[in-house]
C-alpha positions as CSV (number, residue, x, y, z in Angstrom):
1,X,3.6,-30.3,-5.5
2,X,5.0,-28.7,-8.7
3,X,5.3,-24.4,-9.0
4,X,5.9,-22.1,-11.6
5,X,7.0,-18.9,-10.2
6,X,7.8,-15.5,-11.5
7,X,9.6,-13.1,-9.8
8,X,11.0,-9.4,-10.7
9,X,11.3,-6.0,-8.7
10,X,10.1,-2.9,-9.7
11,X,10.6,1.0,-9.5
12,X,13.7,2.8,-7.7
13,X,16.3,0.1,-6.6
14,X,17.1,0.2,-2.9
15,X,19.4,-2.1,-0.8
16,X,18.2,-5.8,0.4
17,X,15.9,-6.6,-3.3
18,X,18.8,-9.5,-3.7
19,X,18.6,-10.6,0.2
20,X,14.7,-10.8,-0.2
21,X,14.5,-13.0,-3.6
22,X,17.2,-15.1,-1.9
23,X,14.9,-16.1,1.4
24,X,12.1,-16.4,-1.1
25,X,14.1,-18.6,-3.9
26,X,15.9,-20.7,-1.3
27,X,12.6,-21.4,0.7
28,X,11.1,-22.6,-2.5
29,X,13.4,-24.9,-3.6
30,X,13.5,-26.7,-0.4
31,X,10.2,-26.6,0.3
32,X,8.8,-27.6,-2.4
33,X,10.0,-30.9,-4.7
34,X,9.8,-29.2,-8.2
35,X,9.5,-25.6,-8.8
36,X,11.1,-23.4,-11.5
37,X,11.4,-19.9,-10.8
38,X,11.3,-17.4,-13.9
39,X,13.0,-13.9,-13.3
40,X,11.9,-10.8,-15.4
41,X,14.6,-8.6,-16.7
42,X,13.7,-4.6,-15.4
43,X,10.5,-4.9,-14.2
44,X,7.5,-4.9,-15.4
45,X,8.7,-4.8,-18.7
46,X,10.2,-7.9,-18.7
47,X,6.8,-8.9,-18.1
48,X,5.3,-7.0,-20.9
49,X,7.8,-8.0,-23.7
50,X,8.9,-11.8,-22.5
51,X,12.4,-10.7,-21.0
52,X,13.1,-13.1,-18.9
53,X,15.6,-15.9,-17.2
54,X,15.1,-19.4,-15.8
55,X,16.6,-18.8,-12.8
56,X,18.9,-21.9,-11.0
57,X,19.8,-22.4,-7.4
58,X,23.2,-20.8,-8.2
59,X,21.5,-17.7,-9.0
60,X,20.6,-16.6,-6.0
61,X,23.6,-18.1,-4.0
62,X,26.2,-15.0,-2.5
63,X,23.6,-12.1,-3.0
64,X,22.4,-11.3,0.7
65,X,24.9,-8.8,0.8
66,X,24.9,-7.4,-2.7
67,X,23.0,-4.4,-3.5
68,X,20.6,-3.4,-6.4
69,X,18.9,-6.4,-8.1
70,X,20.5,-8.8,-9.8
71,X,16.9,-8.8,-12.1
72,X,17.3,-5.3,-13.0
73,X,14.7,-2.9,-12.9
74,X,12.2,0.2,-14.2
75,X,10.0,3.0,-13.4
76,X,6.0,2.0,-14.9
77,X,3.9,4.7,-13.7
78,X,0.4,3.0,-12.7
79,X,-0.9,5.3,-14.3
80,X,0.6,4.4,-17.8
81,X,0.0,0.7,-17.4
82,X,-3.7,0.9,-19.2
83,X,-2.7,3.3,-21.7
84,X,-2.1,1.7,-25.2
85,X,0.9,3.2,-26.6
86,X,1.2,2.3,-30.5
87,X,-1.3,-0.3,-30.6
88,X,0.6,-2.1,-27.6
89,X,-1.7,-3.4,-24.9
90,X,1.2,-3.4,-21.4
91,X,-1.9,-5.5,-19.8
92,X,-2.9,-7.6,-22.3
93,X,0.5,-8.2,-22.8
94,X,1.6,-8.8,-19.4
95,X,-1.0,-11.5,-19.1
96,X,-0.1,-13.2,-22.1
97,X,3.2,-13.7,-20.9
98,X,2.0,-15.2,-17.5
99,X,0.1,-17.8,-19.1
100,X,2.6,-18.9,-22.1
101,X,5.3,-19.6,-19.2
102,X,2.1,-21.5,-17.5
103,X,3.0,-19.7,-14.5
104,X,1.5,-20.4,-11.0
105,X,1.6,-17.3,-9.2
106,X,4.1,-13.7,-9.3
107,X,6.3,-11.8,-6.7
108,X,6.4,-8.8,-7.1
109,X,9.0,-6.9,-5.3
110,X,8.3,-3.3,-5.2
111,X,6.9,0.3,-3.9
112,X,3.7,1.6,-3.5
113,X,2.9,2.4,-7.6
114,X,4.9,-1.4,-8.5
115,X,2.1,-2.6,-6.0
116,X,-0.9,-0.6,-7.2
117,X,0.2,-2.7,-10.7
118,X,0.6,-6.0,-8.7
119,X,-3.5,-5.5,-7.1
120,X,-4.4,-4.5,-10.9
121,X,-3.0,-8.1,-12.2
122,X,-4.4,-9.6,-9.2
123,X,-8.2,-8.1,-10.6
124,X,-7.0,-9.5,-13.9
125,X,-7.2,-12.9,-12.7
126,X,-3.2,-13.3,-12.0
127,X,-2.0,-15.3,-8.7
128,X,-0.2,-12.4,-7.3
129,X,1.7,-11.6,-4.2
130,X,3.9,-8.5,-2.9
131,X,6.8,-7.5,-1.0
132,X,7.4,-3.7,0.3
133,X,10.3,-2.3,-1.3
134,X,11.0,1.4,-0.8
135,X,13.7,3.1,1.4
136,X,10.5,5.3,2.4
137,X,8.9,3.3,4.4
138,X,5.7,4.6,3.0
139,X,4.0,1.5,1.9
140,X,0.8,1.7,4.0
141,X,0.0,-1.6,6.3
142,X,3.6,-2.4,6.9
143,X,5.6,-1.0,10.2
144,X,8.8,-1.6,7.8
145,X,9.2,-1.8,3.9
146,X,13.1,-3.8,3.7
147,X,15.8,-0.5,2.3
148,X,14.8,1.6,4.5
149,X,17.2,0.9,7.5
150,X,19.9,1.1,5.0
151,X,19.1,4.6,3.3
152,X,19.1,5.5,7.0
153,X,22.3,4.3,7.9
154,X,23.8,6.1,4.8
155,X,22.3,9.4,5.1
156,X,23.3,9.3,9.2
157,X,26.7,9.0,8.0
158,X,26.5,11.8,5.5
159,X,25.1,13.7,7.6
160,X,27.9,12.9,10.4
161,X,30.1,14.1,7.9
162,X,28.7,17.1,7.6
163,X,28.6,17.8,11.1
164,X,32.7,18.1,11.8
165,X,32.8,20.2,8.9
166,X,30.0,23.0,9.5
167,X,31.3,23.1,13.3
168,X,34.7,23.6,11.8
169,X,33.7,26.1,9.6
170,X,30.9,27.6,11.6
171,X,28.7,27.7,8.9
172,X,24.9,26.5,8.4
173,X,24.8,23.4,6.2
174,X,21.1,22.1,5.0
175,X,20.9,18.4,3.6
176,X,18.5,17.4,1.7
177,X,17.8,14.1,2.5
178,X,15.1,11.6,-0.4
179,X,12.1,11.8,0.7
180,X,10.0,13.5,-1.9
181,X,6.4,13.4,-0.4
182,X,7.0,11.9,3.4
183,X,9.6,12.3,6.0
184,X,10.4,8.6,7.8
185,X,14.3,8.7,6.4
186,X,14.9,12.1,7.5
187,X,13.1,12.6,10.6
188,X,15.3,9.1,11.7
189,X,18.2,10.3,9.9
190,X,17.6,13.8,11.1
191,X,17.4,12.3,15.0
192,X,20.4,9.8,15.1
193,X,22.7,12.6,14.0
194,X,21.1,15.2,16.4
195,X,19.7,17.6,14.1
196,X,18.0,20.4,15.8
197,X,16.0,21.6,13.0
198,X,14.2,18.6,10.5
199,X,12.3,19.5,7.7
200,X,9.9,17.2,6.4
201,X,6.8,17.6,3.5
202,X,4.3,16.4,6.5
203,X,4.9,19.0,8.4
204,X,5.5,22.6,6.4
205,X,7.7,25.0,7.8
206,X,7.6,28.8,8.8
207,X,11.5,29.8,7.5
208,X,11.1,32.3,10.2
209,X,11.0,29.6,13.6
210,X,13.8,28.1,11.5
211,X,15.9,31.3,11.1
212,X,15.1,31.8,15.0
213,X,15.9,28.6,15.7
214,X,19.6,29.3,14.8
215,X,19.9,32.4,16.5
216,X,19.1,30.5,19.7
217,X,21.6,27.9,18.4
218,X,24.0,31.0,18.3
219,X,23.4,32.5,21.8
220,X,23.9,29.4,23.2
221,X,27.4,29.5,22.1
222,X,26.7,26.6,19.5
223,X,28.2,28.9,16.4
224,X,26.8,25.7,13.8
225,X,23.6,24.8,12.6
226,X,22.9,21.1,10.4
227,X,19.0,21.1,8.9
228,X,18.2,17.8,7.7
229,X,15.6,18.4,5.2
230,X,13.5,16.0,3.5
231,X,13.8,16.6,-1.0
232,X,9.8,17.3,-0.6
233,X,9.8,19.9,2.6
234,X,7.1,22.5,1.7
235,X,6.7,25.9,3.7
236,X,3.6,27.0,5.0
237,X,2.9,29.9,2.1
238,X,3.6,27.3,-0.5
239,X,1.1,24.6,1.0
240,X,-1.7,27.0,1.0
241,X,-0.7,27.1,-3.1
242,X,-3.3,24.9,-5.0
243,X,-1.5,21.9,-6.7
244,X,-1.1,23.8,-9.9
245,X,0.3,26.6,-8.7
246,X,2.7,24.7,-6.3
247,X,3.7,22.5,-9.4
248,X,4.5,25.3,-11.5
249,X,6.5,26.6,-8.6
250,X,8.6,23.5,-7.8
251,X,9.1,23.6,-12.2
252,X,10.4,27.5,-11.8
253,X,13.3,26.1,-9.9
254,X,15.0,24.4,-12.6
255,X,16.0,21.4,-11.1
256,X,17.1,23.1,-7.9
257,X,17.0,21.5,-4.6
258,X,14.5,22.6,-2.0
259,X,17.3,23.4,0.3
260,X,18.6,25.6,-2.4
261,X,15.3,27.4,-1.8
262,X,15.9,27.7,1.9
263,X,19.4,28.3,1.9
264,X,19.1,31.7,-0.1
265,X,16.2,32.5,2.8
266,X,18.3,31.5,5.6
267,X,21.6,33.9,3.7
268,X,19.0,36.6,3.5
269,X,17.8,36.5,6.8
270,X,21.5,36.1,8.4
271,X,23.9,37.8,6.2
272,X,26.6,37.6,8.8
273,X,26.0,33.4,8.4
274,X,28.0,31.3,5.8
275,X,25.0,29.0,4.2
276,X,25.7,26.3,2.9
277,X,23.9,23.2,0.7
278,X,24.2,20.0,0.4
279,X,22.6,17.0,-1.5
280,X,22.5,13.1,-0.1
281,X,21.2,11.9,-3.0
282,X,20.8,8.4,-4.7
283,X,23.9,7.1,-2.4
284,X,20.8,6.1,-0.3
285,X,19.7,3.6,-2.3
286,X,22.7,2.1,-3.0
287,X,25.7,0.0,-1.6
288,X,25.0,-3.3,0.5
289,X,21.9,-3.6,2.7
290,X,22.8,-3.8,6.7
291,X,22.4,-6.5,8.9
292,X,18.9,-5.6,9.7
293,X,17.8,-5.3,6.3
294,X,19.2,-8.8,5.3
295,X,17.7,-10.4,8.3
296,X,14.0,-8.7,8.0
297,X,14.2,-9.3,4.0
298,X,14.9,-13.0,4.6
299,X,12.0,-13.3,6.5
300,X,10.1,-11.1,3.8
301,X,10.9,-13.9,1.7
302,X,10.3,-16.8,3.1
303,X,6.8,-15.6,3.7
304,X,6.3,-14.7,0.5
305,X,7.6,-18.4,-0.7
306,X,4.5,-19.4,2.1
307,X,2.1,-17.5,0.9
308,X,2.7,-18.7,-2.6
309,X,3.0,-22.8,-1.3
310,X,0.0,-21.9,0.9
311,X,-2.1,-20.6,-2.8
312,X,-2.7,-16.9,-0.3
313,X,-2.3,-14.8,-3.5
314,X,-3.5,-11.4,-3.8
315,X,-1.8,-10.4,-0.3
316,X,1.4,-8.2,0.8
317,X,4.1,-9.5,3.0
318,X,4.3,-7.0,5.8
319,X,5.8,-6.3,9.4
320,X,3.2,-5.8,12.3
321,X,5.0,-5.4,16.2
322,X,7.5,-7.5,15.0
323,X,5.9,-10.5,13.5
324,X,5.9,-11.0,9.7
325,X,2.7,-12.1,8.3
326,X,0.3,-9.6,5.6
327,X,-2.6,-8.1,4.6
328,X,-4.9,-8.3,1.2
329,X,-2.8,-6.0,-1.4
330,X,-6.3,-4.2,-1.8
331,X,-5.5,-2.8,1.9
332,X,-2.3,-1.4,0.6
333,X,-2.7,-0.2,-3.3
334,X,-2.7,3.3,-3.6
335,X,-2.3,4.7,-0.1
336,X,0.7,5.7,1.5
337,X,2.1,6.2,5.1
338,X,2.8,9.5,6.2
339,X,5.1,10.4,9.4
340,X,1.9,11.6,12.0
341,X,2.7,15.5,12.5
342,X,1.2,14.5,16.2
343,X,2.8,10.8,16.8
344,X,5.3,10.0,19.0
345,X,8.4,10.1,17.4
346,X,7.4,14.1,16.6
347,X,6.3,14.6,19.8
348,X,9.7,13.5,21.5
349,X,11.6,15.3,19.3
350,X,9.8,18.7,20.1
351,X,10.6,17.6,23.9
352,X,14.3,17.8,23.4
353,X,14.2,20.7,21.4
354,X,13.9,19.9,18.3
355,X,12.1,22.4,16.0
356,X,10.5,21.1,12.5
357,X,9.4,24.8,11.4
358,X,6.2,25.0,12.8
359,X,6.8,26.7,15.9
């Protein structure tokens, strides 16, 4: 068996890409008694203009624990990717590349929009397979997308952090924690660090249970408050705003932080409090993926290095009770996975206490 294979990763970095194309890589070249593996510079645009490296053995040797990718990558919008732009053809162009290397099938590494462009590729005829990448564990058909225990781990600490310095201080400190349209990093975050108020854009928030909230926090002789709060937390007036109106809102701000937003409620509504913000940031995506992440990625990849041996294209890698195995990528294009407002994990919370703003 001979194999031409093209790999790159796509959208916002996140820990483990490197630890992933390693299992996948290293699988390949054992497994199977010629192969050359092709490596596209940032993404999908290595694709589209011919940006790419013949990778080696070597290449992928000492990079479990390394973060980012060594490939580089880019934001494409879907949406974008069938819009000609100055005569240029991204498709057309992308395809064109696929068959001058003679390629045999492409890995694509990447988030819910990176994948929605790998089951576009995979209509236009390419072999095609995926991995979920995204420290949101969003990507729909997959208990785990590899990153996210990491961004976990990093925004528990920061959070920790936070923690000795609000009780010092007694102040109110919310975090805004990535998570721009679901809540999986923060509620976990939120929970390991024992956050008694989480904020998450599943589940909008009355700034009056969370203002109450801390009182009770207060007459309980606990005279500090930590809100983890997800970078896409919506209160209830602003969900009932249509999507215009909402966007126009977030726009007004300026680049402010939601917990900017609630911060100046919270001040308002406690003027004897000391309020005070603070932003996580893109620290979550970076540094060098955790044990788990390495382990679960390397399995990630060796699947994907069966699926392409086995010719299964057009499928996702994914993790389902524990086993890795996947679905058709036409499961997974274009939906995401919310955190359930009534699942477990919510429920447990609200049994202990914990109050997510809507009662």
């Amino acid at each position: 068996m001979s194999l031409k294979v093209g790999i790159l990763t796509s959208g916002g970095d996140c820990q483990a890409l490197n630890a992933t194309m390693r299992g996948l890589a290293k699988t390949l070249y054992n497994q199977v008694k010629d192969v050359e593996i092709y490596g596209f510079i940032d993404g999908y645009k290595g694709l589209m203009y011919e940006n790419y490296k013949k990778m080696k053995p070597k290449d992928f040797s000492g990079i479990i624990n390394q973060g980012g990718t060594i490939l580089g990558s880019s934001r494409c919008p879907f949406k974008k990717m069938r819009v000609i732009e100055d005569g240029f053809d991204k498709v057309k162009a992308m395809k064109k590349t696929y068959k001058k290397l003679e390629l045999d099938a492409l890995a694509v590494l990447g988030g819910n929009g990176s994948l929605k462009s790998a089951y576009m590729l995979a209509q236009e005829g390419l072999n095609v397979i995926g991995l979920p990448k995204t420290i949101d564990n969003d990507t729909y058909g997959t208990d785990y997308t590899f990153g996210f225990q990491s961004a976990i781990d990093i925004a528990t600490r920061y959070i920790d952090e936070i923690h000795t310095t609000a009780q010092s201080h007694h102040r109110v400190f919310v975090v805004e924690v990535m998570g721009h349209r679901v809540g999986h990093i923060t509620l976990q975050a939120g929970l390991a660090t024992g956050c008694e108020i989480i904020l998450l854009p599943e589940i909008p928030y009355d700034i009056n249970v969370v203002v109450n909230k801390i009182k009770q926090r207060q007459k309980s002789g606990k005279n500090f408050t930590v809100i983890a709060c997800a970078e896409g937390a919506i209160s209830k007036e602003d969900a009932t705003l249509s999507k215009k109106k909402y966007k126009a809102k977030i726009a007004a701000r300026n680049g402010q932080s939601v917990v900017v937003e609630i911060g100046k409620a919270i001040q308002e509504a406690l003027p004897d409090a000391e309020v005070r913000t603070s932003v996580i940031g893109h620290a979550q995506r970076g540094g060098s993926p955790d044990a788990y992440d390495r382990s679960i990625s390397t399995r990630f990849g060796i699947e994907g290095a069966r699926l392409i041996m086995n010719r299964s294209y057009g499928r996702l890698v994914v993790l389902r009770q524990g086993e890795v195995g996947s679905i058709p990528l036409e499961d997974t294009a274009g939906k995401l996975k919310y955190v359930d407002p009534a699942g477990r994990p919510v429920r447990n919370a609200k049994l202990m206490g914990v109050t997510f703003g809507d009662e």
